[in-house]
C-alpha angles and dihedrals in degrees: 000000000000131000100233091042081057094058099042084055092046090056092042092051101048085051098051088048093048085047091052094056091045116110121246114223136192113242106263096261081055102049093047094045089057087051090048094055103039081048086058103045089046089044096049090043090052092048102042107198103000106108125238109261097172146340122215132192100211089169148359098294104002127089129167126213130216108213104167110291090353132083127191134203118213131187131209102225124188111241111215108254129175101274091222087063125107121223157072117322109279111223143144136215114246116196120222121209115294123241121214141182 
């Protein structure tokens, strides 16, 4: 093997290996599509029968739901993944307690 052929499998190697570590993402429409719908299971399931008037995102991560006379606060929490592997964020919603009139 050439000198110059090692060194052109070396690069392409250490490429292939730096591509292979990095995270794969959704796009950001479907990210927060996956947040919207685990806030609203985790919202219905909270508050039980009251229907779901509006969901609103007040900051990265945080999103508070209008159910009737309750509203809901949930928050987008990292769930802990093997770093070497390759995906979407893995997260889950987490409620916080309803408040009601």
């Amino acid at each position: 093997m050439t000198r110059t052929r090692a060194l052109g499998f070396v690069i392409t190697a250490t490429l292939a290996m730096l591509a292979g570590t990095a995270q794969a993402v959704l796009a950001p429409n479907y990210q927060r599509l996956a947040e919207l719908q685990a806030v609203l299971d985790i919202a219905a399931a909270v508050l039980n029968s009251e229907p779901i008037d509006a969901v609103e995102r007040v900051s990265p991560d945080e999103y508070v739901v209008r159910a009737g006379p309750c509203v809901l606060t949930v928050r987008i929490i990292d769930t802990p993944t093997n770093p070497e592997l390759i995906g979407p964020r893995q997260f889950k919603a987490e409620p916080g307690k309803p408040k009601c009139d």
